[in-house]
C-alpha positions as CSV (number, residue, x, y, z in Angstrom):
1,X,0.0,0.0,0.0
2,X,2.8,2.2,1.0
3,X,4.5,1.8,-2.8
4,X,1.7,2.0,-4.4
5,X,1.5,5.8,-2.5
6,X,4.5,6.4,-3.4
7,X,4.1,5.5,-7.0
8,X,1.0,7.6,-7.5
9,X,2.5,11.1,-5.9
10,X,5.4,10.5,-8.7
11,X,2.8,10.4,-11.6
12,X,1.3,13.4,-10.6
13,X,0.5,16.0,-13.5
14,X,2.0,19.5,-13.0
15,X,-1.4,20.5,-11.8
16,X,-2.1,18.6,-9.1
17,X,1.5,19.8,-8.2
18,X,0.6,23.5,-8.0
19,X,2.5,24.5,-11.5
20,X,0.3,25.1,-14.2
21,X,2.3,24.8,-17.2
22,X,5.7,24.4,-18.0
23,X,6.4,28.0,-18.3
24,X,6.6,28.5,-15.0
25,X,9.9,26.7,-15.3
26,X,10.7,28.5,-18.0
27,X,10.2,31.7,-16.5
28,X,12.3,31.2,-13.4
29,X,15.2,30.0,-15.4
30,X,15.2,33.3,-17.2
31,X,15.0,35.1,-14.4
32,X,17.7,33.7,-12.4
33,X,19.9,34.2,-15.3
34,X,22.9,36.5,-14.4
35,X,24.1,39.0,-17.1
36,X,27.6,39.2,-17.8
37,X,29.5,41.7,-15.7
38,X,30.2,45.2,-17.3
39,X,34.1,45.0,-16.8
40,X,36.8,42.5,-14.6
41,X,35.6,41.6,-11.2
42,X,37.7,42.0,-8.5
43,X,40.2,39.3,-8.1
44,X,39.7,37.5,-11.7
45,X,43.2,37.2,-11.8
46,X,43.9,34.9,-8.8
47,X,43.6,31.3,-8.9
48,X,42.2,30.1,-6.3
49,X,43.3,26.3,-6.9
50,X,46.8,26.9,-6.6
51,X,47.0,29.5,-3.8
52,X,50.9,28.6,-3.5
53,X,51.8,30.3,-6.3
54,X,50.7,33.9,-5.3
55,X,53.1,36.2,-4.1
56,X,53.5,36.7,-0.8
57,X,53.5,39.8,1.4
58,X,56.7,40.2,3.5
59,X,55.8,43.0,5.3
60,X,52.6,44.8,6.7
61,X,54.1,47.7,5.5
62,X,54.4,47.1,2.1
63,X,50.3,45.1,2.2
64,X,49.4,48.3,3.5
65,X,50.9,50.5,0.6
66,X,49.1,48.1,-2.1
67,X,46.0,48.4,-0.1
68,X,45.6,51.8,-0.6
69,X,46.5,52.1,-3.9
70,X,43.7,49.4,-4.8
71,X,41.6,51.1,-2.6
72,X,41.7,54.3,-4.6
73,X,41.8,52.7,-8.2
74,X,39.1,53.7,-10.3
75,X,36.8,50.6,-10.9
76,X,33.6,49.8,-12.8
77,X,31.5,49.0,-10.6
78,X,29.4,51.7,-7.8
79,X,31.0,51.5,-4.3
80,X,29.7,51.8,-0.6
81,X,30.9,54.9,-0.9
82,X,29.0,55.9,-3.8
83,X,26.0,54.9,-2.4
84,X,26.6,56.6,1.2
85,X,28.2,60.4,-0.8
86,X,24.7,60.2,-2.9
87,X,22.5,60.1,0.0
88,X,24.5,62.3,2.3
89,X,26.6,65.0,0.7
90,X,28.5,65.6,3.7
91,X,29.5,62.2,4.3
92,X,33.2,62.0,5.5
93,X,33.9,65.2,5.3
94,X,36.2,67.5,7.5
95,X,34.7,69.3,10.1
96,X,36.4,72.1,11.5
97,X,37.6,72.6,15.0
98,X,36.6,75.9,16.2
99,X,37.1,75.5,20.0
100,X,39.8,75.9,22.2
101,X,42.9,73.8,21.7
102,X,43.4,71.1,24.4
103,X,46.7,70.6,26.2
104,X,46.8,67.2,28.0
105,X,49.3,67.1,31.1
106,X,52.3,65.4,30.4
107,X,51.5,61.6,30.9
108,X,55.0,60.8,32.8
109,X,54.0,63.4,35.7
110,X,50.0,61.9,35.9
111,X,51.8,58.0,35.6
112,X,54.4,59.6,38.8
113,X,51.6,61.2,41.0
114,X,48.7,57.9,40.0
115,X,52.1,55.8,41.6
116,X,52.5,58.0,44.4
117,X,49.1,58.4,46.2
118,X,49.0,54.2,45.3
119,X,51.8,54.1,48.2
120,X,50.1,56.6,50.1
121,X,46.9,54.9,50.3
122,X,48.9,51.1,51.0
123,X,49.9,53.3,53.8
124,X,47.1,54.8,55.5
125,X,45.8,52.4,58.1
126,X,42.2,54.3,58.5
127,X,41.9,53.5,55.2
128,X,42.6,50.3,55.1
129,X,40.2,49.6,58.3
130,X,36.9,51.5,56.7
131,X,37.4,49.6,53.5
132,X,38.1,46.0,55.4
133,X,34.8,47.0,57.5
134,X,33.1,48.1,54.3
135,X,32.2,52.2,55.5
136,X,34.6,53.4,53.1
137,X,32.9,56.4,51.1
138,X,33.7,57.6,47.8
139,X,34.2,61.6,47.4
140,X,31.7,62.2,44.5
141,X,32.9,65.9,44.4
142,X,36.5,65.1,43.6
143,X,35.5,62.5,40.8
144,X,33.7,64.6,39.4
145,X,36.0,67.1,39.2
146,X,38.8,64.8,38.1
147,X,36.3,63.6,35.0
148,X,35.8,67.3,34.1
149,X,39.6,68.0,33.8
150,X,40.5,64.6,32.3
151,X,37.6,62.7,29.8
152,X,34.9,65.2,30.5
153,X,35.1,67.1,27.2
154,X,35.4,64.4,25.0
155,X,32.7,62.4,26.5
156,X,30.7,66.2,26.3
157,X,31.7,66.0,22.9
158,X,30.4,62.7,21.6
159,X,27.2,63.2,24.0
160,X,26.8,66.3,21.6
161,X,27.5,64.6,18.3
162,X,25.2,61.7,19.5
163,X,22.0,64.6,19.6
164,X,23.0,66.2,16.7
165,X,23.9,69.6,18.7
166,X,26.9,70.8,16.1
167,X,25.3,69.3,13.1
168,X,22.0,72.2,13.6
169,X,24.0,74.7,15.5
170,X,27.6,75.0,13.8
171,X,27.3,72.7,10.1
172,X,30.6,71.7,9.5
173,X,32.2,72.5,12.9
174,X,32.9,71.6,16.3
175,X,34.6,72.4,19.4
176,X,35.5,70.4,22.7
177,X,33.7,71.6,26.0
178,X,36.5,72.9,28.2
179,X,34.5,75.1,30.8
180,X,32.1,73.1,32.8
181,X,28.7,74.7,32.9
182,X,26.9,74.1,36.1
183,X,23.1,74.5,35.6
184,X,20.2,74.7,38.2
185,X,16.9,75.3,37.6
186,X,15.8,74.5,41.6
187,X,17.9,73.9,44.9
188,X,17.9,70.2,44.5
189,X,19.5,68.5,42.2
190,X,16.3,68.0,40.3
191,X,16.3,70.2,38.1
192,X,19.8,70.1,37.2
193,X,21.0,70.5,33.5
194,X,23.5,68.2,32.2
195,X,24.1,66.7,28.8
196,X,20.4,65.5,27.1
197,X,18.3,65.0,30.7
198,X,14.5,65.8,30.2
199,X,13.6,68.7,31.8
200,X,9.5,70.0,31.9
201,X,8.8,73.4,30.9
202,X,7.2,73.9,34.8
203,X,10.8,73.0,36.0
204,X,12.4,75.5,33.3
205,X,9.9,78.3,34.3
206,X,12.0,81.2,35.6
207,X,16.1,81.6,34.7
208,X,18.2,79.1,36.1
209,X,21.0,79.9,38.6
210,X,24.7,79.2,36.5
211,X,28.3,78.9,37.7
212,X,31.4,77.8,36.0
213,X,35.3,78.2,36.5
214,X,36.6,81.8,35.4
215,X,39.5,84.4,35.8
216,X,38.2,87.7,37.6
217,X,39.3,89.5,34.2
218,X,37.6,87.6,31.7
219,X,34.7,88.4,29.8
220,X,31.9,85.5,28.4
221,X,28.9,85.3,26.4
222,X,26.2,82.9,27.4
223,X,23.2,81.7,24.6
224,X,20.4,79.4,25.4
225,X,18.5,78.3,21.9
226,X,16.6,75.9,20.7
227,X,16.3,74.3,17.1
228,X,13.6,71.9,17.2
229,X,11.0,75.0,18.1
230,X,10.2,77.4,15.3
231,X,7.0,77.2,14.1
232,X,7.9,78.3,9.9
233,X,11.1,77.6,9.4
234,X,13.5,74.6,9.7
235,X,16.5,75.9,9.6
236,X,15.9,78.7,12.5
237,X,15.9,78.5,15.7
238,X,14.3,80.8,18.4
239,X,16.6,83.0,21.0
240,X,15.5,81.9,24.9
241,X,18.7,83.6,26.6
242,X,21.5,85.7,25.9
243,X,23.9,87.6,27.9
244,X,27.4,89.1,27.1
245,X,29.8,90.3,28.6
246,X,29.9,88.5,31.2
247,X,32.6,89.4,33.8
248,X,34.3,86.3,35.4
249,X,31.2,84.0,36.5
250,X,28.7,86.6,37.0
251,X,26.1,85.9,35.0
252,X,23.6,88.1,36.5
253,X,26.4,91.0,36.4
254,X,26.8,90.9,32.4
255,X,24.6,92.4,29.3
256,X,21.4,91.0,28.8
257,X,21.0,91.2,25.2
258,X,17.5,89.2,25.3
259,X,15.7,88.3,28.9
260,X,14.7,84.5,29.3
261,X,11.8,82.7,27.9
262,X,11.0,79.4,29.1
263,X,10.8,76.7,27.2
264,X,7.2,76.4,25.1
265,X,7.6,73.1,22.6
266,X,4.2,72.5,21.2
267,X,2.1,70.1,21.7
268,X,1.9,67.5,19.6
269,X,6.0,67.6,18.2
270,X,7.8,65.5,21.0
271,X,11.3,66.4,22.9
272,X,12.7,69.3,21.8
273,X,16.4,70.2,22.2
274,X,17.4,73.6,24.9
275,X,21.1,74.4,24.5
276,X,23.8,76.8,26.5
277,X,26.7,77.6,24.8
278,X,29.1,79.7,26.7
279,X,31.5,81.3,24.6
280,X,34.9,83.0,25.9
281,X,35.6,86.8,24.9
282,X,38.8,88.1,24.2
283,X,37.6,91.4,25.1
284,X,34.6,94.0,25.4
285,X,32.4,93.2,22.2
286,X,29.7,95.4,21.4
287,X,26.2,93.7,21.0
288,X,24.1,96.7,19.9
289,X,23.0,94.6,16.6
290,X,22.1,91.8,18.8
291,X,20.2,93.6,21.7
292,X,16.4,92.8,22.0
293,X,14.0,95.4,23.1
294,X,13.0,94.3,26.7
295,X,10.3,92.4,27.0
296,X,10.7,90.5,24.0
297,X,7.6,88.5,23.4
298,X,7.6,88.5,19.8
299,X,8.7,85.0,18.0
300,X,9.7,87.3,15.0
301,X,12.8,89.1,17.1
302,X,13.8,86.0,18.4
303,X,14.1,84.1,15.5
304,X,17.9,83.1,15.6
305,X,20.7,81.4,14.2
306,X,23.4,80.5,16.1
307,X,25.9,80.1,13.0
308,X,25.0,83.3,11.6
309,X,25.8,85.5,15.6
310,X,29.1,83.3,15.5
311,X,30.4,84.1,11.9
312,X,29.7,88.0,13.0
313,X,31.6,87.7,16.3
314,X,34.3,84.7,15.3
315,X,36.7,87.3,16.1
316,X,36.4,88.7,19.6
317,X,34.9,85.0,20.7
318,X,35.1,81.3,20.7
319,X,32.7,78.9,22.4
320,X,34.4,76.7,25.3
321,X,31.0,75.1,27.6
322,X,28.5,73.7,26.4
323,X,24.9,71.9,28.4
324,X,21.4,71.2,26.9
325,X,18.5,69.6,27.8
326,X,15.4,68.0,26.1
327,X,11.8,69.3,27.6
328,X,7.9,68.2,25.9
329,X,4.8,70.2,26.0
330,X,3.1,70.3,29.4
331,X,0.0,72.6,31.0
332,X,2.3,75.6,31.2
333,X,3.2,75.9,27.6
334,X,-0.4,76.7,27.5
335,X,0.4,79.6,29.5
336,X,3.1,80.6,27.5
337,X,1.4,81.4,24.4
338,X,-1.8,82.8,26.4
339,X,-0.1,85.2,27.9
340,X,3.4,86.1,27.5
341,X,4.0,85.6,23.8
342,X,-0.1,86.7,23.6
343,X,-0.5,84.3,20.7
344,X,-2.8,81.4,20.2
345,X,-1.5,78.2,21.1
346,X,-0.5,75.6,18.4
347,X,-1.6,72.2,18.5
348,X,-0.1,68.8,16.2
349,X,-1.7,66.3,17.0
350,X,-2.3,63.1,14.7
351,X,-5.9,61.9,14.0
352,X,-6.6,58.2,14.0
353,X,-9.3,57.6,11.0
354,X,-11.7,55.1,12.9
355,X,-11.8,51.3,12.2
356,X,-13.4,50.5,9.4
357,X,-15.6,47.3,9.7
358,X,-17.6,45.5,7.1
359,X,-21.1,45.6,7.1
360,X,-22.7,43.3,9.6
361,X,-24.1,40.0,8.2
362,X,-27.3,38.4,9.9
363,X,-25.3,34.9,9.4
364,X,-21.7,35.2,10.6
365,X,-20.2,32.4,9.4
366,X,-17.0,31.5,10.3
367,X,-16.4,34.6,12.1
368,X,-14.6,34.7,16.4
369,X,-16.9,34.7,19.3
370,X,-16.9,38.3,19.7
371,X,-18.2,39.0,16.3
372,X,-20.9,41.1,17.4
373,X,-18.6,43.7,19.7
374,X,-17.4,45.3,16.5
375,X,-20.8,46.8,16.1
376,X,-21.6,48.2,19.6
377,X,-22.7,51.8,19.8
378,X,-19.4,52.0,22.4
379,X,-21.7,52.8,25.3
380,X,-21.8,50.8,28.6
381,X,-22.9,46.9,28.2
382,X,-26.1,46.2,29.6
383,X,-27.5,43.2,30.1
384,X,-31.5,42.1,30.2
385,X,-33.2,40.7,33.2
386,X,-34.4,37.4,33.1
């Protein structure tokens, strides 16, 4: 019985198979057919039977040379590359540093004094007793302030890279975060600004209280902006802060140029970016051009670009902190536009179209249990008495 099973699946037609005619064959064949290629393919000239016979490399030196020199042969066919310079432009091109240089310590002297408080620490027997009894605490204050002077700014850095902060702020350029900014919106450390934390607009109400490390003598210039918030153009971004000359770390003692606006992202357009950029003066600069009438509540004057107020002071400044936050719509960006920019308040929100459903059959056949719930009027079941 089993053979004669066997025996009848092999007859089969192509029908009963699920091909309907020989063409179908036919048709894959000619599609899987492969064209011949326009030009030599890479490594034609290598056979791979007799791998003996190729000549060897005798240095890495010498691979590396050939390597590049293959690597930047002309060739028929479209590259990676290609592909990744025809969607992005900008791909792999140099940016420019426009930041202060960095000057790392000498490594000799930090490998001398890492040695040194080793021994001292091998010798201190209070040590040695709070960690053996496990009450040993760790100074937060002075790691903190070994990260800032060590692998602060380049972890700044990629944090800024990461959120896109030089690509919409300075296209093309960069700088590394020397000059820690330390931001406070409350007495807690709630409402702190760091590098990307999510901040409401309630906790940004009212300016924040700022401190960093700065010579009696020198001047700065600090910018809050935002680029994610302007209502008609992509490419701008609205003015929430700025102050100039700024003597020492005074903030409140410098120029306000444009008073604070909190933070207002529409509802509707998710986290928006809020960035401070403290830039270092070489001297007085005069910010007549840039002054805002105070109040400023109109979005007009404080549309804003960031490139364009660096390019006109590039001269007498270059930026050396930087700190941001992300914030999303809450009840007091309702407030904003209400009252202090005196504006009606914007709203994106994203419509679901309802479900559509078929139109009910007296006879569901086939159909779940629950057919029938997909036709409720959506108010509250009841049920009969019986």
């Amino acid at each position: 019985m089993a053979l004669r099973t066997v025996c009848t699946t092999a007859l089969r037609t192509g029908t009963d198979l699920g091909v309907n005619n020989a063409r179908a064959f036919a048709t894959t064949a000619f599609l899987c057919r492969r064209r011949p290629p326009l030009g030599p393919m890479p490594h034609d000239g290598i056979d791979v039977g007799n791998l003996e016979s190729l000549e060897k490399y005798r240095s890495y030196t010498r691979y590396l040379r050939q390597a590049e020199e293959a690597k930047t042969k002309p060739v028929w066919w479209k590259t990676y590359r290609g592909y990744v310079e025809k969607a992005d432009p900008d791909h792999g091109a140099q940016h420019l540093d426009i930041g202060f240089p960095f000057y790392r310590a000498c490594r000799t002297k930090e490998v001398r004094e890492r040695r040194q408080v080793i021994k001292d620490n091998k010798r201190n027997a209070e040590l040695e007793r709070a960690l053996r009894l496990r009450t040993f605490k760790i100074p937060l204050d002075r790691v903190q302030e070994t990260w800032e002077k060590s692998s602060g700014p380049f972890h700044i850095k990629r944090l800024a890279e990461h959120f896109g902060v030089f690509r919409d702020l300075f296209p093309m350029a960069y700088f590394l975060p020397q000059v820690s900014l330390h931001i406070s919106y409350s007495q807690d450390n709630s409402g702190q600004v760091h590098h990307g934390n999510r901040l409401t607009p309630t906790e940004a109400a009212s300016a924040p209280q700022i401190s960093f490390d700065a010579d009696e003598d020198s001047l700065w210039t600090l910018l809050l902006t935002c680029p994610d918030e302007h209502l008609q153009d992509n490419e701008a971004e609205y003015v929430h802060w700025l102050v100039g000359n700024i003597p020492g770390g005074a903030v409140q003692a410098g120029e306000e140029l444009c008073h604070y606006l909190p933070p207002f992202p529409a509802r509707g357009t998710g986290f928006h970016r809020y960035i401070y950029v403290l830039f270092k003066q070489e001297g007085p600069v005069n910010f007549r051009e840039d002054a805002r009438l105070s109040p400023c509540h109109s979005l007009v004057d404080r549309t804003f670009k960031t490139v364009d107020f660096y390019r006109k002071h590039q001269d007498n400044m270059t930026p050396a902190g930087l700190a941001f936050f992300q914030s999303q719509w809450d009840e007091s960006v309702t407030h904003t536009f209400h009252n202090t920019l005196d504006m009606k308040e914007p709203v994106f929100e994203f419509i679901r179209p309802p479900v559509y459903h078929p139109l009910q059959v007296k006879y569901p056949h086939q159909q779940p249990l629950r057919y029938l719930d997909r036709y409720r009027n959506g108010k509250e079941h009841t049920y009969g008495i019986y």
